[in-house]
C-alpha positions as a Markdown table, in Angstrom:
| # | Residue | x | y | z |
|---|---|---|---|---|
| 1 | Unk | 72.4 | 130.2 | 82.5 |
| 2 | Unk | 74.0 | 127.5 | 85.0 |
| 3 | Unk | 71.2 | 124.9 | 86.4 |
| 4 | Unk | 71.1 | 122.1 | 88.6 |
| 5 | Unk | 69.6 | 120.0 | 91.0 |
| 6 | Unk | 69.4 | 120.3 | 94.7 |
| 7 | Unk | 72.8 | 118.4 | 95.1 |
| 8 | Unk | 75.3 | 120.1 | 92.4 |
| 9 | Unk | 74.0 | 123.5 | 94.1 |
| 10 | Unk | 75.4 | 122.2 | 97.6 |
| 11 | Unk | 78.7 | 121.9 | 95.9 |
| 12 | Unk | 78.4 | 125.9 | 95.5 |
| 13 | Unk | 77.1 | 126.6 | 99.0 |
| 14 | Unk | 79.7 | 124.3 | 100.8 |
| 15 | Unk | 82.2 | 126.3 | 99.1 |
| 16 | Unk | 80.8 | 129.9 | 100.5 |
| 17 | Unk | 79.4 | 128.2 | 103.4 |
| 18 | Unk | 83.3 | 127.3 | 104.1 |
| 19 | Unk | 84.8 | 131.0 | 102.8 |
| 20 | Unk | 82.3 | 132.5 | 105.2 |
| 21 | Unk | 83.6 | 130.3 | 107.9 |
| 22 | Unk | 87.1 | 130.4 | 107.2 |
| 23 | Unk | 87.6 | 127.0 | 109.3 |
| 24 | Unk | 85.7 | 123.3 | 109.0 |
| 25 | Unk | 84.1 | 121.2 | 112.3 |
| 26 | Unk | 84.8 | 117.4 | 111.9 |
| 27 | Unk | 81.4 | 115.5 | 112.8 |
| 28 | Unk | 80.7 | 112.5 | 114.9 |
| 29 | Unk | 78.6 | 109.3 | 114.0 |
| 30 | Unk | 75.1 | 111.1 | 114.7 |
| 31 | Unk | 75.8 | 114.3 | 112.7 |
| 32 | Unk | 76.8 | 116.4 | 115.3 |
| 33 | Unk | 79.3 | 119.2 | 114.9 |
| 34 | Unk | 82.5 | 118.3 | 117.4 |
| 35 | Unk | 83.3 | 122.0 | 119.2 |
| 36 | Unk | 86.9 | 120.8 | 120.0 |
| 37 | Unk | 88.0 | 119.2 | 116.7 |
| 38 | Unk | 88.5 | 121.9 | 113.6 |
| 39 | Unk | 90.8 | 123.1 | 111.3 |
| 40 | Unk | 91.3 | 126.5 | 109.8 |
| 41 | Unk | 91.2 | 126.6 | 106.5 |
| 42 | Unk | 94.4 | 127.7 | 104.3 |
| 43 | Unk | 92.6 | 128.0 | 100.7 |
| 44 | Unk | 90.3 | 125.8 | 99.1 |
| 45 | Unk | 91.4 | 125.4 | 95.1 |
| 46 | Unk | 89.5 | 124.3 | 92.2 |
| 47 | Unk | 89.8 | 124.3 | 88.8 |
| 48 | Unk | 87.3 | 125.9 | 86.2 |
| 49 | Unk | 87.8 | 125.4 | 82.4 |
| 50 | Unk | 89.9 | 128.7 | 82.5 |
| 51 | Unk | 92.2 | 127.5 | 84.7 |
| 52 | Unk | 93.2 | 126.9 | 88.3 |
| 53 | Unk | 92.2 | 129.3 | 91.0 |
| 54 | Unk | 93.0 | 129.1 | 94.6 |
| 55 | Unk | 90.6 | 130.7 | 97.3 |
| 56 | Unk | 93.5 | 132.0 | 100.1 |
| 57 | Unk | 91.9 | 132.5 | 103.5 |
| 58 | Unk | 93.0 | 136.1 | 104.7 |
| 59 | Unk | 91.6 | 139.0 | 106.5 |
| 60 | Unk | 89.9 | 138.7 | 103.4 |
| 61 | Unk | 89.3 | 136.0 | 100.7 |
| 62 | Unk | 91.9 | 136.3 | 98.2 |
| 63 | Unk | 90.8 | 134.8 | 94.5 |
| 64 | Unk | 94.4 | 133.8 | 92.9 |
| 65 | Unk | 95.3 | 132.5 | 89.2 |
| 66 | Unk | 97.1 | 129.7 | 88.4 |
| 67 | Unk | 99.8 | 132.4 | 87.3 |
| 68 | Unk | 100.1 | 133.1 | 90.9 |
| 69 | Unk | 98.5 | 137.0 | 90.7 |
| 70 | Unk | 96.0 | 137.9 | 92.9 |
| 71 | Unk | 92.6 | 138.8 | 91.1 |
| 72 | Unk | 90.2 | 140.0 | 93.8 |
| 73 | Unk | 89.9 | 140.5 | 97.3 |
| 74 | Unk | 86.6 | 139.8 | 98.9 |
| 75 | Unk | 85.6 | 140.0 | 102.8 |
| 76 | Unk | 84.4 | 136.8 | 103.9 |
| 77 | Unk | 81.3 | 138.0 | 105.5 |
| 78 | Unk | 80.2 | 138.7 | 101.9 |
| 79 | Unk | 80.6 | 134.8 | 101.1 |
| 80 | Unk | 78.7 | 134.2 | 104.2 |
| 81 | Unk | 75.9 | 136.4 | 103.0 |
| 82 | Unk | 75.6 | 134.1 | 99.6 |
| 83 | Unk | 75.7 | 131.3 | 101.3 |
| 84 | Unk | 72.8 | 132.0 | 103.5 |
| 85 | Unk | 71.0 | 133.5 | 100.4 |
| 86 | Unk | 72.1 | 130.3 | 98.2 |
| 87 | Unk | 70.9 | 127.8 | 101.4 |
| 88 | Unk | 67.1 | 129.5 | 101.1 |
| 89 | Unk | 67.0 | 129.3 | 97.4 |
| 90 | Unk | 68.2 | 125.5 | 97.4 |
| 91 | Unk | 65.4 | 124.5 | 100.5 |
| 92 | Unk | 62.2 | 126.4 | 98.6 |
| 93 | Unk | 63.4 | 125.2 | 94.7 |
| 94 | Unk | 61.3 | 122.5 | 93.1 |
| 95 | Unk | 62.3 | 119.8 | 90.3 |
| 96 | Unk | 65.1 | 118.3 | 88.9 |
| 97 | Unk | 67.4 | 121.2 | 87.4 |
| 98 | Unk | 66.7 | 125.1 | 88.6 |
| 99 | Unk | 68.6 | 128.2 | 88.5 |
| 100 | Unk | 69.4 | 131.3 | 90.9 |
| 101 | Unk | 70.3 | 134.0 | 89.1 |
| 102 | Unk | 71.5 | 136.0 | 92.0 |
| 103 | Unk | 74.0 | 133.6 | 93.1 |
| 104 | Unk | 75.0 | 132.5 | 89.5 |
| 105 | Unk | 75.6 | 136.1 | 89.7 |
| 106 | Unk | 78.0 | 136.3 | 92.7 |
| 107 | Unk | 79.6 | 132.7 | 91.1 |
| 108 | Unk | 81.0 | 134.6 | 88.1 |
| 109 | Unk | 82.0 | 137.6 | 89.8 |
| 110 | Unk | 84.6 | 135.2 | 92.1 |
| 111 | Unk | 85.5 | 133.2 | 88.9 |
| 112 | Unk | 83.2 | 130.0 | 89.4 |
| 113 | Unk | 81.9 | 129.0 | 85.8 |
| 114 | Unk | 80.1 | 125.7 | 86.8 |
| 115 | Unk | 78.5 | 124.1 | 89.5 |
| 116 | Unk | 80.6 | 121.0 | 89.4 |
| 117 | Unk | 84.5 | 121.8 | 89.7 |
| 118 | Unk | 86.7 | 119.9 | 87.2 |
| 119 | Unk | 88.5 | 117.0 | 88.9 |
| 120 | Unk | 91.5 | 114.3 | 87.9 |
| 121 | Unk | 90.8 | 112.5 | 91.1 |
| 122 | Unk | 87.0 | 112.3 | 91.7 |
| 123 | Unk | 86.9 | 114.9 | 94.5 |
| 124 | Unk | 84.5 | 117.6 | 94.4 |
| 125 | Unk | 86.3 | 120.0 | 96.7 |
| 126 | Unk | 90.0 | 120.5 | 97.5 |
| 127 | Unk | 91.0 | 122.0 | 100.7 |
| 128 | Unk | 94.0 | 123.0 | 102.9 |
| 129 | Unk | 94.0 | 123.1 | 106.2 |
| 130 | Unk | 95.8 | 124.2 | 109.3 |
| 131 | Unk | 96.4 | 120.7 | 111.5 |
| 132 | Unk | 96.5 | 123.0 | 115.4 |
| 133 | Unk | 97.5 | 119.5 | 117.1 |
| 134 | Unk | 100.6 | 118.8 | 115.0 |
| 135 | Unk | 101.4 | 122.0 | 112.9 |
| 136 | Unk | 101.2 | 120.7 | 109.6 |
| 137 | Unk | 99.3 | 121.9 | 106.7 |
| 138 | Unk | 97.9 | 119.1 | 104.6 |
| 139 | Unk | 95.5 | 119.0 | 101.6 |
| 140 | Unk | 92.8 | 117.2 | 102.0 |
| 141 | Unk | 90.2 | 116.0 | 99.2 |
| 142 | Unk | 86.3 | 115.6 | 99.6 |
| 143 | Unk | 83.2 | 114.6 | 98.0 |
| 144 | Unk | 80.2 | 116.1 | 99.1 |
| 145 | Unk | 77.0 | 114.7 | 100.3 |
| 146 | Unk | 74.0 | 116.5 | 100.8 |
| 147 | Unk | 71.1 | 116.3 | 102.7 |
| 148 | Unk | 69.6 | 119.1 | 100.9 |
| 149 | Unk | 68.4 | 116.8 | 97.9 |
| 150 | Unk | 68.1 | 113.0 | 97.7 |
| 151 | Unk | 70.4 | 110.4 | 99.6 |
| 152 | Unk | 72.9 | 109.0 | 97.9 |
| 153 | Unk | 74.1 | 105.4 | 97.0 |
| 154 | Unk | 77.4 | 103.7 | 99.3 |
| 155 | Unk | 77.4 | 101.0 | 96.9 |
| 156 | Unk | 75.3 | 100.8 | 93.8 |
| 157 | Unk | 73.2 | 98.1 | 92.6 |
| 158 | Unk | 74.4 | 95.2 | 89.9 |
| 159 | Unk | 74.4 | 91.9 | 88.6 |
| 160 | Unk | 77.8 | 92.3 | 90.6 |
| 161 | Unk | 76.2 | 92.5 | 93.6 |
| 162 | Unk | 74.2 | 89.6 | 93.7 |
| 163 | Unk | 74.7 | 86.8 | 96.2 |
| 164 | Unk | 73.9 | 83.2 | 95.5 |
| 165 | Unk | 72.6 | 81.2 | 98.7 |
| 166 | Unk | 71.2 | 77.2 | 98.1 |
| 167 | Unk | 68.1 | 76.2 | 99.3 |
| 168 | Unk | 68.8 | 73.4 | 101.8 |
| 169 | Unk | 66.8 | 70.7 | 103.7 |
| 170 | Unk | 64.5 | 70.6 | 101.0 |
| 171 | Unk | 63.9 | 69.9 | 97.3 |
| 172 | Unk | 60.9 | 71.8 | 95.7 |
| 173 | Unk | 58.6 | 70.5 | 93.2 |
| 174 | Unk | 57.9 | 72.4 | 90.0 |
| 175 | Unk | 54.6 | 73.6 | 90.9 |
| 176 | Unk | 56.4 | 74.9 | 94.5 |
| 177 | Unk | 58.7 | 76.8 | 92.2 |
| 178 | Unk | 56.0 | 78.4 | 90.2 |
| 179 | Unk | 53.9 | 79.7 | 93.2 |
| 180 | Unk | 56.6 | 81.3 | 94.8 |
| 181 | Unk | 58.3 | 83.0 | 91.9 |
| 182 | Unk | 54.9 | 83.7 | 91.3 |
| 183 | Unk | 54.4 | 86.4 | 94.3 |
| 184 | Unk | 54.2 | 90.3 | 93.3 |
| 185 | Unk | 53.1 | 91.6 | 96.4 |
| 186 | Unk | 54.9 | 95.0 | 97.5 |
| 187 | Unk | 57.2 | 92.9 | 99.2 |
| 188 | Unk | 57.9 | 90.0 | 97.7 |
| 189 | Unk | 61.4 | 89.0 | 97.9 |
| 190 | Unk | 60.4 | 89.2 | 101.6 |
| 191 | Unk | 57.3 | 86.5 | 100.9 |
| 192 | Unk | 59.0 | 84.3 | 98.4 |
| 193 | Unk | 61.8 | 83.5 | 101.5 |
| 194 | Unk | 58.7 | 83.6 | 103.7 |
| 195 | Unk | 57.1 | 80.7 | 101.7 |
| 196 | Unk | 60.4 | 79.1 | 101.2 |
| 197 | Unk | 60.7 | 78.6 | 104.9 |
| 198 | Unk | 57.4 | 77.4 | 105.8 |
| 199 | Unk | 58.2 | 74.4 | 103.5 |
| 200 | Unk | 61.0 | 73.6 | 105.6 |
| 201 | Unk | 63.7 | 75.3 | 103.1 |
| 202 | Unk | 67.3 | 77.3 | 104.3 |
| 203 | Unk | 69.3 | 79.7 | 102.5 |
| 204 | Unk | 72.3 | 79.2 | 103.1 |
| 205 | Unk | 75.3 | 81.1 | 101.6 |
| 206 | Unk | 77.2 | 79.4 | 98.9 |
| 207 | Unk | 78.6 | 81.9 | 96.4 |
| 208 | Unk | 78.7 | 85.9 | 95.4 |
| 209 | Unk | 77.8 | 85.8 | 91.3 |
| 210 | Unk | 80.8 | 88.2 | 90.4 |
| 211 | Unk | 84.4 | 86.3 | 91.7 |
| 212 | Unk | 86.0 | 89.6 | 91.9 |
| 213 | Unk | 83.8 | 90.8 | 94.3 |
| 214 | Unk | 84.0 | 87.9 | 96.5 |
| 215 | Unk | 87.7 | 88.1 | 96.6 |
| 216 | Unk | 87.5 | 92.0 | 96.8 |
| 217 | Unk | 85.7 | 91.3 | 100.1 |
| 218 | Unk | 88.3 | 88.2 | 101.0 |
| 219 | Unk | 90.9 | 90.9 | 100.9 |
| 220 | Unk | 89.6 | 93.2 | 103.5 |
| 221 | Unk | 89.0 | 89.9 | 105.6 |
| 222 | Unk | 88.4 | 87.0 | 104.9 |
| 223 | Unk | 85.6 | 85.9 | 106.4 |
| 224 | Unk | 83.4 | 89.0 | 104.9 |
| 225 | Unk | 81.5 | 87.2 | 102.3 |
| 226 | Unk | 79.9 | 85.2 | 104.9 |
| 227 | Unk | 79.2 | 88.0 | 107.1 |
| 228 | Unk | 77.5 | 90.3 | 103.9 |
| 229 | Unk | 75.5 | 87.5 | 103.1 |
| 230 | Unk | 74.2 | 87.1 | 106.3 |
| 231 | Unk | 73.0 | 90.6 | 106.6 |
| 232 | Unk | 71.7 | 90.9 | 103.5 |
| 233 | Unk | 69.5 | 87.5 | 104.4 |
| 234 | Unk | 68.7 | 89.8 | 107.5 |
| 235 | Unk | 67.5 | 92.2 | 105.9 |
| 236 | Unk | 65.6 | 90.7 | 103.5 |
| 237 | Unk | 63.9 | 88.5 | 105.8 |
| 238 | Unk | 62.7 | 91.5 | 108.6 |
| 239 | Unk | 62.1 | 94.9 | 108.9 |
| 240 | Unk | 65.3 | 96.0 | 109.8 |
| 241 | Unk | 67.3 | 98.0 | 107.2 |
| 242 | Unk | 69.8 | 100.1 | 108.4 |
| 243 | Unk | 73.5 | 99.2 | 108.8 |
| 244 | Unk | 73.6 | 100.2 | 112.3 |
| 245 | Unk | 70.5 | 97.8 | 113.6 |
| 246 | Unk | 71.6 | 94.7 | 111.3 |
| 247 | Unk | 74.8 | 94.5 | 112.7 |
| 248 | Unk | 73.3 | 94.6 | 116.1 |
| 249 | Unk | 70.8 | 91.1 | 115.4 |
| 250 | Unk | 73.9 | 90.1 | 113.7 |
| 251 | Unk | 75.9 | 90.3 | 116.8 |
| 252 | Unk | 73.4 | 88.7 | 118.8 |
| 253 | Unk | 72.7 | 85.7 | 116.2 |
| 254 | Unk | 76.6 | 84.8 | 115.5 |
| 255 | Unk | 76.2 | 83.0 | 113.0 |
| 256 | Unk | 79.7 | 82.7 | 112.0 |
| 257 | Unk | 80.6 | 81.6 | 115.9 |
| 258 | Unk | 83.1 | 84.1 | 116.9 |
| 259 | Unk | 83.8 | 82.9 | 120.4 |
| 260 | Unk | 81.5 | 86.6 | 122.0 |
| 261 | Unk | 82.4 | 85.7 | 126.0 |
| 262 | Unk | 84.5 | 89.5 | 126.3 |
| 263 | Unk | 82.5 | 91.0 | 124.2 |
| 264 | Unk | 84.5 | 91.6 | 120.8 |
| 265 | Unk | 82.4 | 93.3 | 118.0 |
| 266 | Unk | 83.5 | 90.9 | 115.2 |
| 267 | Unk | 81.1 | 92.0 | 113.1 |
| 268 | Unk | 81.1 | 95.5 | 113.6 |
| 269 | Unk | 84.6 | 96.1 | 113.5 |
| 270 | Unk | 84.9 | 94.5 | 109.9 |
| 271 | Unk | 81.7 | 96.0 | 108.3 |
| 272 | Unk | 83.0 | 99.3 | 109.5 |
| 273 | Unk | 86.5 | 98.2 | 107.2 |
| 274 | Unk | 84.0 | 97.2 | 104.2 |
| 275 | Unk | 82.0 | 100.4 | 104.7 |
| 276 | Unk | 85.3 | 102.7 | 104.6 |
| 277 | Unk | 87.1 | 100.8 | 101.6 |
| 278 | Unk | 83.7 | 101.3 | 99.4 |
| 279 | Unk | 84.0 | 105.2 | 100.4 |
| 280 | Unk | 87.3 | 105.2 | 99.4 |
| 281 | Unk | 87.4 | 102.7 | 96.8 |
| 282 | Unk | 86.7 | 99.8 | 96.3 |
| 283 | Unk | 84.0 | 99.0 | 93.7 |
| 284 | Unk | 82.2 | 95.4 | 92.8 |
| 285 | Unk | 83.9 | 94.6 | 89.0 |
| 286 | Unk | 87.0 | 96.1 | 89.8 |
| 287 | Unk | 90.2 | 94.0 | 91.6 |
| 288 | Unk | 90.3 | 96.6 | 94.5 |
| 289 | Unk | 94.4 | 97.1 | 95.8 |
| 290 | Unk | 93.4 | 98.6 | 99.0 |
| 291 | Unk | 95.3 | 101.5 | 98.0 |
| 292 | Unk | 92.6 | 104.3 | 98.7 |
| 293 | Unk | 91.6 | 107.1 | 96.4 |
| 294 | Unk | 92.7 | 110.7 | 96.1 |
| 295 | Unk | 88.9 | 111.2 | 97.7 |
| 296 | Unk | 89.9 | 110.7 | 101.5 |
| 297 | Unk | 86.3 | 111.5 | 103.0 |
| 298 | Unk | 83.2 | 112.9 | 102.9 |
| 299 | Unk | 82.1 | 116.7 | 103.4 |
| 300 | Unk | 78.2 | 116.2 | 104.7 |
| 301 | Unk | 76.0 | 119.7 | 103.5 |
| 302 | Unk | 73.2 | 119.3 | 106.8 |
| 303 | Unk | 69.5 | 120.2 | 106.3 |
| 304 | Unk | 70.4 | 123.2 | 108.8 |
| 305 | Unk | 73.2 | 124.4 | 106.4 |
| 306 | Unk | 76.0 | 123.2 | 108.6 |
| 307 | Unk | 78.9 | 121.4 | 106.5 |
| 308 | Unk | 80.7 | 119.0 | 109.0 |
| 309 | Unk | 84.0 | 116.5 | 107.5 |
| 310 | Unk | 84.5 | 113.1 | 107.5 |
| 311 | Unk | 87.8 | 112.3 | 106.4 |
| 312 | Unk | 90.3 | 109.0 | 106.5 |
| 313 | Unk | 92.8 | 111.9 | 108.3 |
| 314 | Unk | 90.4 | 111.3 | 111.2 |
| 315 | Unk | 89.8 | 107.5 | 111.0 |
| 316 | Unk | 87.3 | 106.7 | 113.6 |
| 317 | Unk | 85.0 | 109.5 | 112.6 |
| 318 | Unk | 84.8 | 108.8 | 109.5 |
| 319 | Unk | 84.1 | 104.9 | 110.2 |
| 320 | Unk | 81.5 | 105.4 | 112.7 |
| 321 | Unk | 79.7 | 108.1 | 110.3 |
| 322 | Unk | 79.6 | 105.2 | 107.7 |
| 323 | Unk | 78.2 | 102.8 | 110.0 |
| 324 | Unk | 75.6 | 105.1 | 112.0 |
| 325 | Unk | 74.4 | 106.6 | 108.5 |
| 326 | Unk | 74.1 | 103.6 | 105.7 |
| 327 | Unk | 71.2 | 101.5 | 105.1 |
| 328 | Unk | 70.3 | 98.8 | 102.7 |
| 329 | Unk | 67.8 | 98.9 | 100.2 |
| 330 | Unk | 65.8 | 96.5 | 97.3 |
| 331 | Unk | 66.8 | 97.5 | 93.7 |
| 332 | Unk | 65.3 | 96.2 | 90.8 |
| 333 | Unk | 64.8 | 92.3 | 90.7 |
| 334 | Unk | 64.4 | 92.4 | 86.8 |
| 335 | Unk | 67.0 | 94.4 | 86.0 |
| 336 | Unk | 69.9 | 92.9 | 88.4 |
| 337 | Unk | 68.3 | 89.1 | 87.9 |
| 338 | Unk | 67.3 | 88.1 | 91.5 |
| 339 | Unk | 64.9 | 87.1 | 93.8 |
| 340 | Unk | 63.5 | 83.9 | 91.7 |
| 341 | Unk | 64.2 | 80.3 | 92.5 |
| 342 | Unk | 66.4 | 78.8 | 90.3 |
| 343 | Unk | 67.8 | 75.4 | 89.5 |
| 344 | Unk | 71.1 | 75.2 | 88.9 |
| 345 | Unk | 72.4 | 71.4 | 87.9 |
| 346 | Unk | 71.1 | 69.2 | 90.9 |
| 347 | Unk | 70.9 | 72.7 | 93.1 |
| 348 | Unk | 68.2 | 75.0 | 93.7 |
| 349 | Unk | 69.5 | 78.4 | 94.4 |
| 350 | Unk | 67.7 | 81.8 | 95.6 |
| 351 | Unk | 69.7 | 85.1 | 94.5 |
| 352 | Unk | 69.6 | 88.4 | 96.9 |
| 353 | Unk | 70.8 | 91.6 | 96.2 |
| 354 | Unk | 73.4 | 94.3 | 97.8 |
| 355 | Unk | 72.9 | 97.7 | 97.8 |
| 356 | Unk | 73.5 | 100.6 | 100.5 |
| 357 | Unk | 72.6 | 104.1 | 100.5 |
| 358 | Unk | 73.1 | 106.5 | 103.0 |
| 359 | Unk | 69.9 | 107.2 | 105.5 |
| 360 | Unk | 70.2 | 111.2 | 104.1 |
């Protein structure tokens, strides 16, 4: 019997859901499907433990082997009806890991075995497409985000994500240390900097803990260590959390200086860069090339059903989803080691942490 949660049976819709459709709607920053900017879809391939099977997009859909002999034809409308059926099923199941025996059903009968397709290159769907504006048929690669189950991480949590800022115009006493470390409200990373500040203390940046990250960052530009640590100070020190609205206050504080008088979006312009080389990429422990993955993009599975692309081929789409759909969130301070004062030699230092998660 095949299980799964809420997001590896998205993985099966999207793939009827795009059968059924027989072409794919690129999306703009708020979600919405954009009427004028599709592509028809060649075949969609994936491989199962039994081999490789391509999905042709016909009058019909055509299963073929990797021996190249056609196994099935199927009309579309059919993979429309599962899809529907499956999209039900996923909205009214409960817990972790649940089955549906009527589409596990349909699964084997067009030669899907699992949930997950096997992948060299990370992707979770593989599709062809017809390009109408230049002519040119180009596979494309996908993960798949749903909004059907839990949001998923951007950028996960670590030790490798912590930032180190100094706690200036001020040198705390012993017992100053102890009272703040010493808050466990619901919020306290928020309090702790709250006290910090009414005794005349600053954080001010000085370092990211893991050197690889910090130069990771350097290499997309090199003044985005600064502007990470400033909105993650934002956002640990107000009630704004989402990419989107951070970048905004950070626009109107400037703290880095940029000369503003046109108008420029400093700040936007290079977290949308970060945002797209962590998509494609780039991860904290690892020296990142810039050379992207085989993954190019996103495909988003929407509460309503509808499965809308975001893909590098379409740059600014796929940027401006990033940025109007990611916000930051606190991980755990014991397990990732911030969020306490700490003396360092003749410095006291306050860690905070970075991690983003899409909003759904």
């Amino acid at each position: 019997m095949v299980t799964g949660n809420k997001g590896e049976w998205s993985e099966i819709y999207a793939l009827f859901k795009l059968l059924g459709d027989k072409q794919i709607f690129a999306g703009d920053a708020n979600l919405n499907k954009i009427e004028t900017l599709f592509y028809p879809i060649i075949k969609i391939l994936r491989t199962e433990s039994s081999g490789e099977f391509e999905y042709s997009v016909d009058k019909d859909i055509v299963i073929i082997a990797e021996n190249k002999k056609e196994l099935l034809r199927i009309d579309a409308c059919e993979f429309s009806k599962q899809a529907a059926s499956l999209l039900s099923e996923i909205k009214q199941s409960t817990g972790s890991a649940f089955s549906i025996l009527e589409t596990e059903k349909f699964m084997q009968s067009v030669k899907c075995q699992t949930l997950k397709a096997k992948s060299q290159d990370k992707a979770d769907i593989r599709i062809v497409i017809h390009d109408l504006k230049t002519s040119i048929k180009s596979l494309l690669r996908f993960s798949i985000k749903s909004q059907l189950g839990s949001a998923s991480t951007l950028l996960n949590a670590g030790a490798t994500t912590n930032i180190i800022y100094s706690i200036d115009n001020v040198v705390l006493d012993k017992k100053d240390i102890t009272d703040i470390n010493s808050i466990e409200t619901g919020s306290k990373i928020k309090d702790r900097i709250v006290r910090i500040r009414k005794i005349k203390g600053d954080l001010q940046y000085s370092d990211f803990e893991n050197s690889i990250f910090r130069n990771n960052l350097e290499l997309i530009d090199s003044l985005l260590p600064q502007i990470i640590a400033e909105i993650v100070k934002i956002y640990y020190s107000s009630d704004l959390n989402t990419i989107k609205d951070i970048v905004a206050q950070l626009e109107k504080n400037n703290p880095l200086g940029f000369d503003m008088r046109h108008s420029h979006k400093f700040y936007g312009y290079k977290i949308k860069r970060f945002l797209t080389d962590v998509a494609l990429g780039m991860v904290p422990a690892t020296v990142w090339t810039g050379i992207y993955d085989a993954t190019g993009g996103y495909l988003v599975v929407k509460d309503d059903g509808e499965v809308l692309c975001y893909h590098i081929y379409n740059r600014n789409e796929f940027e401006n989803h990033l940025f109007a759909n990611t916000k930051l969130e606190t991980s755990s301070t014991s397990k990732h080691h911030f969020g306490e004062i700490e003396t360092v030699g003749e410095k006291q230092i306050f860690k905070l942490n970075l991690q983003i998660r899409f909003i759904k």
